[in-house]
C-alpha positions in Angstrom: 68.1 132.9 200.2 68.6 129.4 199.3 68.5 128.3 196.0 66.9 125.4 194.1 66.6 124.7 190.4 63.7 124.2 188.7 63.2 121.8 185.7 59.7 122.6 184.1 58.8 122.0 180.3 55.6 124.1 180.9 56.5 128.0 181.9 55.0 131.2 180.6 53.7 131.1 177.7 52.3 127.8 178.0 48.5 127.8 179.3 46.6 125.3 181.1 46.9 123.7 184.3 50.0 122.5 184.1 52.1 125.6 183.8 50.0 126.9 187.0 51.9 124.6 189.4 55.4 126.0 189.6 54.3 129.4 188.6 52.3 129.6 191.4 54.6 127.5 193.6 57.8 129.7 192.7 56.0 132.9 193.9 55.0 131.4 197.0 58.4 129.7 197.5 60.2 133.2 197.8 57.9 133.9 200.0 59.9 131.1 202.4 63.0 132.2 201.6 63.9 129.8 198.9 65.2 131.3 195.7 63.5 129.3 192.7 65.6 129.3 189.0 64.1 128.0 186.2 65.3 126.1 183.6 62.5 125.5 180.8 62.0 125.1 177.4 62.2 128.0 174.3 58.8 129.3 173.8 60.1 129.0 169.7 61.1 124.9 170.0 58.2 124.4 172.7 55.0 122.5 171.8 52.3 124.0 174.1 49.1 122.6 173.2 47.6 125.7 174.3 49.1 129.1 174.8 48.6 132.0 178.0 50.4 135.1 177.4 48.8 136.7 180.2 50.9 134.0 182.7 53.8 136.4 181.6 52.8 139.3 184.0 52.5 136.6 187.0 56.6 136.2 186.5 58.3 137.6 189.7 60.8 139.6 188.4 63.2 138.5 190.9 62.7 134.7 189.8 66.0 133.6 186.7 64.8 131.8 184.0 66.7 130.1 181.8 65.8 128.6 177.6 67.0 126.2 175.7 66.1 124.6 172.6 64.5 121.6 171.7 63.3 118.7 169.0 59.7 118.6 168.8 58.7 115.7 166.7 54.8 116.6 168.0 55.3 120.0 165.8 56.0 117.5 163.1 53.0 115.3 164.1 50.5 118.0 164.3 51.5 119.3 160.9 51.0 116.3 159.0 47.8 115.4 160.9 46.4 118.5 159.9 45.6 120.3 163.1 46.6 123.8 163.9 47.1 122.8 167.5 49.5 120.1 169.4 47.2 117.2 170.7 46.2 117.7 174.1 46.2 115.2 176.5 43.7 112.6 175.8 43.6 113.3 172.3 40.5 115.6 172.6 41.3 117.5 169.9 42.2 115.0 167.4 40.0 112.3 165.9 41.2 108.9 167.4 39.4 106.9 164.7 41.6 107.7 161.4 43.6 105.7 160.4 46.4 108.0 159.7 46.0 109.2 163.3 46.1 105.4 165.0 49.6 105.2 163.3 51.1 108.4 164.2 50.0 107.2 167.7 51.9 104.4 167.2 54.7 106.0 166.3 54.7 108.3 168.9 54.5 105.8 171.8 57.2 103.2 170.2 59.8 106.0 168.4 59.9 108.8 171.6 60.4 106.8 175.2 58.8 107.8 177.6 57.0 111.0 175.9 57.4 112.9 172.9 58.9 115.7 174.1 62.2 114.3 175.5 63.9 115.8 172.4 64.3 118.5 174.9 66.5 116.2 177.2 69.7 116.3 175.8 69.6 120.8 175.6 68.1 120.7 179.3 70.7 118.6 181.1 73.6 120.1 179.7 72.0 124.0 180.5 71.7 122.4 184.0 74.9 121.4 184.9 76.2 124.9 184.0 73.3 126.1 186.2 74.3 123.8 188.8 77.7 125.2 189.2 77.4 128.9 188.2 75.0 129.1 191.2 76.0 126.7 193.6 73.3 124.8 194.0 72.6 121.7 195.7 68.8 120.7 195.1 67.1 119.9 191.7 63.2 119.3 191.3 62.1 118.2 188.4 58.5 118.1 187.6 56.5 116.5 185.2 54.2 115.7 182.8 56.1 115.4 180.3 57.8 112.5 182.6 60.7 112.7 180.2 61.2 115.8 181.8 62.2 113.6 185.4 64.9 111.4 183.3 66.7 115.4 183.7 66.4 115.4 187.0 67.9 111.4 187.1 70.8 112.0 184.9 71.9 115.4 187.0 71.4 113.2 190.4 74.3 110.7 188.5 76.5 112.9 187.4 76.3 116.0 190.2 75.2 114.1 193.4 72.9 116.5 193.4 70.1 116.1 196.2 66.7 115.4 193.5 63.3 116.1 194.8 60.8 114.3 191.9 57.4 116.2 191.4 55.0 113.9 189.7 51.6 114.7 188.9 49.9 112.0 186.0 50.1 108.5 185.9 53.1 107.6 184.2 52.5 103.9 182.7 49.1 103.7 184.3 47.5 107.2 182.4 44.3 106.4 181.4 45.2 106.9 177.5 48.0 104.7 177.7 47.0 102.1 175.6 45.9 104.7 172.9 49.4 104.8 172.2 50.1 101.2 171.0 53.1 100.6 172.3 54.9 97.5 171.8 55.6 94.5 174.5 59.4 95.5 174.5 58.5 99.3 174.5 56.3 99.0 177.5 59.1 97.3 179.5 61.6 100.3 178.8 58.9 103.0 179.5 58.4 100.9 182.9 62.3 100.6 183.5 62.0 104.2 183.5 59.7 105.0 185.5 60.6 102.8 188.1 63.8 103.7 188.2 63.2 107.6 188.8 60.9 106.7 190.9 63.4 104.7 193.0 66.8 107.0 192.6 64.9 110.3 193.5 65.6 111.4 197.2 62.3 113.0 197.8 59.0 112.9 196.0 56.2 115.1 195.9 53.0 113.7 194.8 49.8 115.8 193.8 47.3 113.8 195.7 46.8 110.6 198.0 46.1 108.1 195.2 49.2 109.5 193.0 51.5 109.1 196.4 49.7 105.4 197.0 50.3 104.5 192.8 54.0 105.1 192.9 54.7 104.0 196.4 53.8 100.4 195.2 56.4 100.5 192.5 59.2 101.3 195.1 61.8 98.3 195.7 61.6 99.5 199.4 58.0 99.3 200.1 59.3 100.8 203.9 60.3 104.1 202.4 58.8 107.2 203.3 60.3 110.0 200.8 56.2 111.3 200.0 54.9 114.1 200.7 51.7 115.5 199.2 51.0 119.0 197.8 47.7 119.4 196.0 47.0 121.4 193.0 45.4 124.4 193.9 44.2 128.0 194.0 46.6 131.4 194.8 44.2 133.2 196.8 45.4 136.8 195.5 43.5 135.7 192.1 39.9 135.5 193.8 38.1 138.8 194.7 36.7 138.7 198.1 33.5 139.9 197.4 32.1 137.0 194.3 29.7 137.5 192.0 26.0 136.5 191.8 24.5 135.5 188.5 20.2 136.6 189.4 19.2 135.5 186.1 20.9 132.0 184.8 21.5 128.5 186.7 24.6 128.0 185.2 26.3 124.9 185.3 30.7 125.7 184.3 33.0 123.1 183.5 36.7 123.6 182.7 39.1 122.3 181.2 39.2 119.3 178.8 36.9 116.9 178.4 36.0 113.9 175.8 34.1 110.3 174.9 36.7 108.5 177.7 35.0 110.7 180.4 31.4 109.0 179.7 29.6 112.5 181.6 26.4 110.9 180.6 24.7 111.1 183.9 25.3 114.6 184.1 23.7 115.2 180.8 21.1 113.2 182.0 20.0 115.1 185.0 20.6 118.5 183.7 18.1 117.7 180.8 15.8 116.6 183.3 16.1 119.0 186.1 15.5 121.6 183.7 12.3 119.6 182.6 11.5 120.1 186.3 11.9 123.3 186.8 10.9 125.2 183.4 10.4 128.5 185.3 14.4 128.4 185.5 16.4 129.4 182.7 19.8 126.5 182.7 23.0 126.8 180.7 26.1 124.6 180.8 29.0 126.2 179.7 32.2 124.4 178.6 35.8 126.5 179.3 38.6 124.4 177.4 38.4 121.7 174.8 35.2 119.2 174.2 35.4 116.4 171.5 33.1 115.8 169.1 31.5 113.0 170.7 30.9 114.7 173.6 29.2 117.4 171.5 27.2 114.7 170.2 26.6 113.2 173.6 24.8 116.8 174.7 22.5 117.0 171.1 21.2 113.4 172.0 20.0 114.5 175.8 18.8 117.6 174.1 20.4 120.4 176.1 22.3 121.6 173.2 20.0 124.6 173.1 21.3 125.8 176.6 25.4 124.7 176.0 27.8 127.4 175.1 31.5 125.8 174.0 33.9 129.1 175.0 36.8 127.3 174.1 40.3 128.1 175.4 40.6 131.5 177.1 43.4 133.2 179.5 43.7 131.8 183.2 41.9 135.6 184.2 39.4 135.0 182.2 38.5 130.7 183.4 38.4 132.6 186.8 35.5 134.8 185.8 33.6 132.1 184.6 34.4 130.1 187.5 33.3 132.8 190.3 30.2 133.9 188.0 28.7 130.5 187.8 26.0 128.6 189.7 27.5 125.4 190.0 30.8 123.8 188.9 31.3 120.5 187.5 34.3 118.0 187.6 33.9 114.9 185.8 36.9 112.2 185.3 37.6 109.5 182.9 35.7 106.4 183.9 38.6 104.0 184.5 39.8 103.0 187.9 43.4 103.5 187.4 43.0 107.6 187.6 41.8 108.7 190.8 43.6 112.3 191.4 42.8 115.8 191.7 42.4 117.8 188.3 44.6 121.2 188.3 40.9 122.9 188.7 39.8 121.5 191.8 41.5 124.1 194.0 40.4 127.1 192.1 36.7 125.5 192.1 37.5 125.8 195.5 38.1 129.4 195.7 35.6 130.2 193.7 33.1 128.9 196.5 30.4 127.8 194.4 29.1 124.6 194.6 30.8 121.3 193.5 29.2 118.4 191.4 32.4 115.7 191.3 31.9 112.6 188.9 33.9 109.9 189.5 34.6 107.0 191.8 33.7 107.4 195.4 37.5 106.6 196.7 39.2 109.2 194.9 41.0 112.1 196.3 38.8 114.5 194.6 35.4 113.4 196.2 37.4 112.9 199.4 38.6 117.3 198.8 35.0 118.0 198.2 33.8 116.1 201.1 37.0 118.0 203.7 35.9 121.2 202.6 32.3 120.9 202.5 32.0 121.8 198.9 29.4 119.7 197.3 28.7 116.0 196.6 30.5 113.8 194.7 28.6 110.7 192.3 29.2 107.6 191.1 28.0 107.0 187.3 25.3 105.3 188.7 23.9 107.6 190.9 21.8 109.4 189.0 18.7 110.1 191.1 20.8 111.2 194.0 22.5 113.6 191.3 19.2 114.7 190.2 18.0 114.9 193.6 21.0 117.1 194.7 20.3 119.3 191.7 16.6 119.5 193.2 18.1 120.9 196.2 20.6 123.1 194.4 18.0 124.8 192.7 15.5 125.4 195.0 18.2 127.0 197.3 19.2 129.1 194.6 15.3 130.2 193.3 15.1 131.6 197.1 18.3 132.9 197.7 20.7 133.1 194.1 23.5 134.3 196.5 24.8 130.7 197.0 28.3 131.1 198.1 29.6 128.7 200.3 30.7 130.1 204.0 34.4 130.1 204.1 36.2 126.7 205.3 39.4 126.9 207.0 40.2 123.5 205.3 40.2 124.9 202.3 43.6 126.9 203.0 45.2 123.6 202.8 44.7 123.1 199.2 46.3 126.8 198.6 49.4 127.5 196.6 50.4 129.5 199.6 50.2 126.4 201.9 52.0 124.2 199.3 54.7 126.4 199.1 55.6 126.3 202.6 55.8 122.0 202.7 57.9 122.3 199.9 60.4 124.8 201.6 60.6 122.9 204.4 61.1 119.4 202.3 64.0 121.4 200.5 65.3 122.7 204.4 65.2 118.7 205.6 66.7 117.6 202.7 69.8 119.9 202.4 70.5 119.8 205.7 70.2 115.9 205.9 73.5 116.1 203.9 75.8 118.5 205.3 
């Protein structure tokens, strides 16, 4: 088998989307006769602003993984800001307001370049090279977020001549919390120096989505280039039963993940309050898997559906699945800013759930376009409110005569499989090793 090394900060025991990717990717890779080693962080110097344990037993045991140590200044961060957990992204779980937490923002975007966790830099790349040469390997991916993680992946490609294959899956300079960070004029020009030149030195890039591919493509010194492909975020089928549940008694509305005042979901609040004035025979609830801000909280009291919202908080990737497959209708809602038009980790698995789709966010992006492929729902502007309320209508009403709403099977939804990822990356790492015998 051939072998690549992997450069992930997020591995078992990290939760959340993030970690999914290259878990799920590695298991699928063996599967094409690529042999995937790890190189990732110490669970003991790691900041994980959420935890999975249960990601352990998803491990192939055939898979190496390599630790190393790291300098978390976020550990430092939290501790002094009071919070129990690391921020998450977006700062959803800390209050942006305070004083004491604009300047540690400050401090964090003008002291740690690109990201705070590049304190792991220095252990990573020098693990690497003995990686690199105890196994013989000639092809590195790095992956980020963190992006500091992909300055790894630069520095081996100098030194080694290594072939580098850049997975990037956030913004970088364009995140839609960017500017919560404060960085200075001089700052931003080194974090873009950065970014650019990764972006430039790396052989091949993988991109999670269209408008990802289409944002860093523009910052390439040779706009001719093709060195993209995509590979979505998405589902491993082996985690969905084939026989889903049906919920007789509740219209329940599931979002997951996180979610605060920058995602503006006020349409949504808006029609749920009102199609549940429409239909009081129905008995509504809105569940939230993952972290809501305060605001947000507030947001639901003032459309009065607080009654019907449960807050679950953070709970194993098993357990997001159940709530997923045991819901009426699942709900994806982005930031309202135009710079971020991508596909959440969660879109895929909303996929597999085959329950019906409510996207919120602009009409271009890649996830409406995904929902629209597969036939999964509708996706809705912030000003299209009666055609969300009218869609609810119809939701409802299908589901009052016949509660076993699950959507047929779609062959296109295969394409946003782990499975299927897997196999475009195998044959990207083929092409490119080959390419340079």
């Amino acid at each position: 088998m051939k072998k690549v090394l992997i450069i992930t900060y997020y591995w078992p025991p990290s939760g959340g989307a993030s970690v999914q990717r290259w878990l799920k990717l590695t298991k699928y890779l063996l599967r094409n006769n690529i042999e995937p080693i790890v190189l990732t962080v110490d669970e003991k110097s790691a900041s994980y602003p959420v935890q999975d344990k249960t990601f352990y037993d998803e491990v192939d045991d055939r898979i190496k993984v390599y630790r190393t140590k790291s300098f978390e200044i976020l550990k430092v961060f939290s501790f002094f800001m009071g919070e129990k957990k690391v921020p998450y992204g977006g700062f959803s779980n800390v209050n942006t307001k305070t004083l004491f937490s604009k300047i540690t923002r400050f401090l964090r975007g003008n002291l740690f370049i690109p990201d705070a966790r590049v304190g792991w830099n220095s252990y990573a790349i020098k693990k690497a090279i003995e990686i690199i040469k105890e196994h013989n390997i000639d092809t590195v991916i790095s992956t980020s977020p963190p992006h500091s993680s992909q300055l790894i992946g630069m520095k081996l490609k100098e030194k080694l001549n290594v072939n580098w294959i850049l997975d990037i899956n956030d913004p970088w300079t364009d995140i839609y919390y960017y500017k919560d960070l404060y960085h200075l004029d001089f700052v931003k020009k080194i974090d873009k120096k950065y970014e650019s030149a990764v972006i430039n030195k790396a052989d091949r890039i993988i991109a999670n989505c269209i408008s990802n591919k289409q944002l860093y493509k523009s910052k390439l010194d040779d706009a001719s280039s093709d060195k993209f492909i995509v590979v979505s975020n998405g589902y491993d089928g082996e985690d969905f039963p084939e026989d889903k549940p049906v919920n007789k008694t509740e219209f329940v509305f599931t979002y997951t993940g996180t979610i605060t005042e920058k995602y503006e979901p006020d349409i949504l609040f808006d029609s749920i309050n009102k199609i549940r004035d429409f239909h009081k025979d129905v008995s509504f609830k809105l569940v939230f898997v993952g972290t809501v801000s305060p605001s947000i909280k507030l947001d639901i009291e003032k459309y009065k559906i607080d009654d019907i919202t449960e807050y679950v908080g953070h709970v194993s990737h098993k357990k997001a699945i159940d709530f997923a497959i045991n819901s009426t209708v699942l709900i994806n809602v982005f930031p309202k800013t135009t710079l971020d038009k991508g596909v959440p980790g969660k879109l895929g698995e909303y996929l597999a759930a085959q329950k019906p789709i409510i996207s919120i966010g602009p009409s271009d992006g890649d996830s409406a376009g995904i929902v629209m492929h597969t036939n999964a729902g509708r996706s809705f502007e912030r000003e299209m409110g009666s055609d969300l309320f009218a869609f609810l209508k119809e939701l409802v009403d299908k589901w009052k005569t016949d509660p076993h709403n699950i959507l047929e099977a779609n062959e296109n939804v295969y394409m946003y499989s782990w499975k299927y990822g897997a196999g475009q990356i195998a044959k990207l790492i083929n092409e490119i090793s080959s390419s340079k015998v």
